[in-house]
N, C-alpha and C positions, 0 to 999 in steps of 0.2 A: 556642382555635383562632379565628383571624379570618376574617372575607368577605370575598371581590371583589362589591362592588357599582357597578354603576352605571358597569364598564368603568373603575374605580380602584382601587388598594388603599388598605386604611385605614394610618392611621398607624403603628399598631402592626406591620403586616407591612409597610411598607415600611422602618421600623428592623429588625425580621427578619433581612431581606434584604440590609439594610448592615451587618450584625452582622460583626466582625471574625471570629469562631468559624466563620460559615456560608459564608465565601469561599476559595478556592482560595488555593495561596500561590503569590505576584507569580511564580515560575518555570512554573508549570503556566498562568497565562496566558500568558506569552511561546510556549512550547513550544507552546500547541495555534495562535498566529497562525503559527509555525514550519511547523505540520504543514498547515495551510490554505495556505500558500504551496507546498510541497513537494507538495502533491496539486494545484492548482491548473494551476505551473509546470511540474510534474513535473522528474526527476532531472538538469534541466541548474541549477535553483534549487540542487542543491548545493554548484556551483563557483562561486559570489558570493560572493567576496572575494579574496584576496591568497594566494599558494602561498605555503607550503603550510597556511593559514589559512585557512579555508572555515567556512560557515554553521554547517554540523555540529558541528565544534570548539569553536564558541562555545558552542554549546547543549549538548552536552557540558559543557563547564565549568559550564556553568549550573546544571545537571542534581544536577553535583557537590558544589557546594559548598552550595546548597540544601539536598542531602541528606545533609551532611558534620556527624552529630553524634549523640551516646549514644545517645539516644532510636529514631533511625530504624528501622524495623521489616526484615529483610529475611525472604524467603517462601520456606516450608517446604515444596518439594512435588517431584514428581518431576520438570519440568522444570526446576526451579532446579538442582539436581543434577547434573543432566546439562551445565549452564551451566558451572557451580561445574569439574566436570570437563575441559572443554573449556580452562575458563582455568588450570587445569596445564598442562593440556598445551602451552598458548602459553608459558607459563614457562617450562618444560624446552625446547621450541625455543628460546627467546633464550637463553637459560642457554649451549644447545650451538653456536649460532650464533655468538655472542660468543666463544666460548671456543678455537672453532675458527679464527676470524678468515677464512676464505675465503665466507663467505656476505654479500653486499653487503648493505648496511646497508637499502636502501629494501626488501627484501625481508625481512628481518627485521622493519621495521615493519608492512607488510601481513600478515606473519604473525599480528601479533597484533591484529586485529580483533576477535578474541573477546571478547578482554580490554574493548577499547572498546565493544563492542555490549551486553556484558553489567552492564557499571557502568552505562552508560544504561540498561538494564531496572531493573535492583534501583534506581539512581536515583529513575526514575520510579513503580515500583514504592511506594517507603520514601514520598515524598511524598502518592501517591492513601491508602495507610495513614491518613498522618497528618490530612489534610482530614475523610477518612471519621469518624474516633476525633473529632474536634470536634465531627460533624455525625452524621451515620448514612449508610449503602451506600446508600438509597435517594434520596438528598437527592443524592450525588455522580451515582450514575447518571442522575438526572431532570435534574440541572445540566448532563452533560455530551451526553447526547441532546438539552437546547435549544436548547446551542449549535451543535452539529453541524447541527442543522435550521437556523437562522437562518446560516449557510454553506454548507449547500445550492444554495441560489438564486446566490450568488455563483460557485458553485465551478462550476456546472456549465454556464454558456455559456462558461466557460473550457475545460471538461474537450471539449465538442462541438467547440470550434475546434482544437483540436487531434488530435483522432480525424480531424477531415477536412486539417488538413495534414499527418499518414501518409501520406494516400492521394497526395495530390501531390507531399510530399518535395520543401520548398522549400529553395532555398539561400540566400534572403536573407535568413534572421534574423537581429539582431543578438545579439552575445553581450557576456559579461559582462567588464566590463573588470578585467583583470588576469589572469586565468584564458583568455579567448578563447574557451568553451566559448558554444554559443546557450543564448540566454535560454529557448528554449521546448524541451527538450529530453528525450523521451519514448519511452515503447516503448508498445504495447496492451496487453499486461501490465502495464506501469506504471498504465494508462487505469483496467485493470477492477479493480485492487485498490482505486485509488480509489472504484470503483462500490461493490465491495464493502462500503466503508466507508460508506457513505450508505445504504445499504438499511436499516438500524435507523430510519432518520427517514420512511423510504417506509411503515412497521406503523403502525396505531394508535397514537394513546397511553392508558397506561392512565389508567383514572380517574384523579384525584384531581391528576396531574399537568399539567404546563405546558409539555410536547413541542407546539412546532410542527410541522404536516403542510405540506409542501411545497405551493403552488399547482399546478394540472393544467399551466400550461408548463415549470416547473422536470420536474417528472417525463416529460416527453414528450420533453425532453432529452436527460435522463437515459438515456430507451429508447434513441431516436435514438443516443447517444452509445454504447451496448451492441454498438446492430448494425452500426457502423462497425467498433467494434474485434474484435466476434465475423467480422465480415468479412476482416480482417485478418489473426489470427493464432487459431491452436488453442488454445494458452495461454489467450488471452484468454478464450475460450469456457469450458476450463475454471476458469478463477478464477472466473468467475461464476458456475457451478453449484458451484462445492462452497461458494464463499461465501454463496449463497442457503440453501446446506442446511444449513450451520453457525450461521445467524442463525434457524432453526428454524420456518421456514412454517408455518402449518396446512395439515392436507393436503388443503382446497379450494383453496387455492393451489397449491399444488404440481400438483396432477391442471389448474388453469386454464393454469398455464405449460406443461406439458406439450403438454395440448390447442392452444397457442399457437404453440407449433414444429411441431407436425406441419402447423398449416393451412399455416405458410409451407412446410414441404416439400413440399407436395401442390399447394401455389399454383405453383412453381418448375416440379414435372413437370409439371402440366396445360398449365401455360402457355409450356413450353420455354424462358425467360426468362436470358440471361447476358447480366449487365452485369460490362462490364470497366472498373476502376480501377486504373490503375499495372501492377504483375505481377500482380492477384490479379483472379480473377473470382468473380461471385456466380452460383449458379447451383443447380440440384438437383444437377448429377455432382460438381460441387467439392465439394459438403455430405459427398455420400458418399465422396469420395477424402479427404475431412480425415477423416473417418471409422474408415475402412479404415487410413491412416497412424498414427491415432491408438491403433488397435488391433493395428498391427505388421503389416499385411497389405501389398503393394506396390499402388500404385493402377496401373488397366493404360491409362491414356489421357493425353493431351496435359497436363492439368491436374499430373500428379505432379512438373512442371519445378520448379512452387511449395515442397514438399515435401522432394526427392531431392535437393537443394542446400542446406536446410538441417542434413536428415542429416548429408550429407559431411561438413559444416562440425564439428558435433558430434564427429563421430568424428574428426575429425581435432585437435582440440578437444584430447579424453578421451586421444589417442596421444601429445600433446606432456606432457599435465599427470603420465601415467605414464612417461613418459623423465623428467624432470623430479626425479621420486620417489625412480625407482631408480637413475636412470643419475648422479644428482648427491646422492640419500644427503639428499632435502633432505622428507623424509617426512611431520614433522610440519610442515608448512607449508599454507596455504590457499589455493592456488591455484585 
């Protein structure tokens, strides 16, 4: 076992380090500057490049053929299964699509997404196996927590700029050529799952390891960036409570964030306080009308305009995708 002395490593652990055995292979670093861009840029970064060849597809292939060989491991559990299931099912749709010849072709390929999403998992999957089996679980996860910390900081005056042009919903971005789609192209949902992903670099690190901890502006951001998008949309809200509760707080934590929302809800009634941005207001009634909506209750004041429109939308959503099913026989499809 060697030292860090002296704010250096010695020789021996910086050959360690360079060890061909202890490094990631060349596709699992392409793939995580893929996913820093994709969180970054959010979901308009998918449609950079050429129709119908897009970023995705490459990294897909990438993914593939990386993990295209005897060796690779694939995982034995019950969501793989469920996976594994799913991709019949996309089978026997093209099988019957084809067969039948009346189901247009571009719908057939959206059908089988599964099929795509699920070879990028067992992909990526077979790879983190293979690193790990060189190295050990503990060495992959402390590798892949320091990275993610040392993209932190980058990722998140990105992630703020974009939380605040939601709220204004500009039209002059530029987009990507070939495709047309803007370059900065996002939802709140999109915003908080990124959050979500960053909270593992927000914990301590444990001993022994080499997790950087974010500086106090990257994390003030970060907030910042939470209550634009919890401002935003419901969604938002809950991505990030069930993702703080699946990254496993302690339950001083958890009783501090708690304690944390109630002051701003008690800040909001004391103070009577609504600030409006765009269609959305901030306010105590709003809190509780996302509340009550979220809970299936009707909200009974001016604020439910926000809400009662996206409903509709939904339902009318859910009416087209079951005509769709029944009335065209096209059932296992994923629309």
């Amino acid at each position: 076992m060697t030292r860090q002395t002296g704010g250096r490593f010695s020789t021996a652990e910086v050959e360690s380090l360079d060890a061909p055995t202890g490094r990631p292979a060349p596709a699992l670093r392409y793939l995580f500057v893929g996913l820093v861009l994709y969180a970054a840029l959010g979901k308009g970064f998918a449609y950079a490049g050429w129709p119908p060849v897009f970023v995705g597809e490459l990294l897909l292939v990438l993914v593939l053929v990386s993990a295209a060989r005897s060796s690779a491991l694939l995982p034995r559990t019950a969501p793989a299964a469920v996976t594994a299931l799913l991709v019949g099912m996309a089978a026997v749709q093209f099988a019957i699509d084809r067969l039948s010849g009346t189901v247009p072709l571009l719908e057939t390929v959206r059908g089988l997404a599964p099929v795509y999403y699920s070879g990028f998992a067992f992909g990526i999957y077979a790879l983190l196996r293979d690193w790990e089996a060189r190295t050990s679980r503990s060495h992959v996860e402390d590798t892949v927590g320091e990275v993610v910390a040392r993209a932190a900081p980058v990722v998140a005056p990105v992630l703020l700029g974009l939380a605040a042009l939601l709220l204004v919903e500009p039209g002059w971005l530029p987009t990507w050529p070939g495709s047309g789609v803007p370059m900065l192209l996002t939802k709140p949902g999109d915003i908080a799952v990124t959050l979500v992903l960053l909270v593992s670099v927000l914990r301590s690190p444990r001993p022994g390891t080499s997790v950087l901890v974010p500086r106090a502006p990257t994390i003030v951001m970060l907030s910042v960036t939470a209550l634009l998008v919890i401002g935003r949309s419901r969604g938002a809200l809950l991505t990030l409570i069930v993702g703080l509760l699946v990254a496993r707080p302690r339950p001083d934590r958890i009783i501090k964030g708690i304690l944390a929302g109630v002051t701003l809800l008690l800040a909001l009634y004391v103070s009577g306080l609504r600030i409006e941005v765009a269609h959305r207001e901030l306010s105590y009634a709003a809190a509780m009308d996302a509340v009550a909506s979220l809970a299936g209750t009707e909200p009974s004041d001016e604020i439910q305009g926000n809400y009662v429109g996206t409903r509709n939308w939904r339902t009318e959503w859910w009416e087209a995708i079951w005509a769709d099913a029944t009335g065209d026989r096209l059932v296992l499809h994923g629309y």
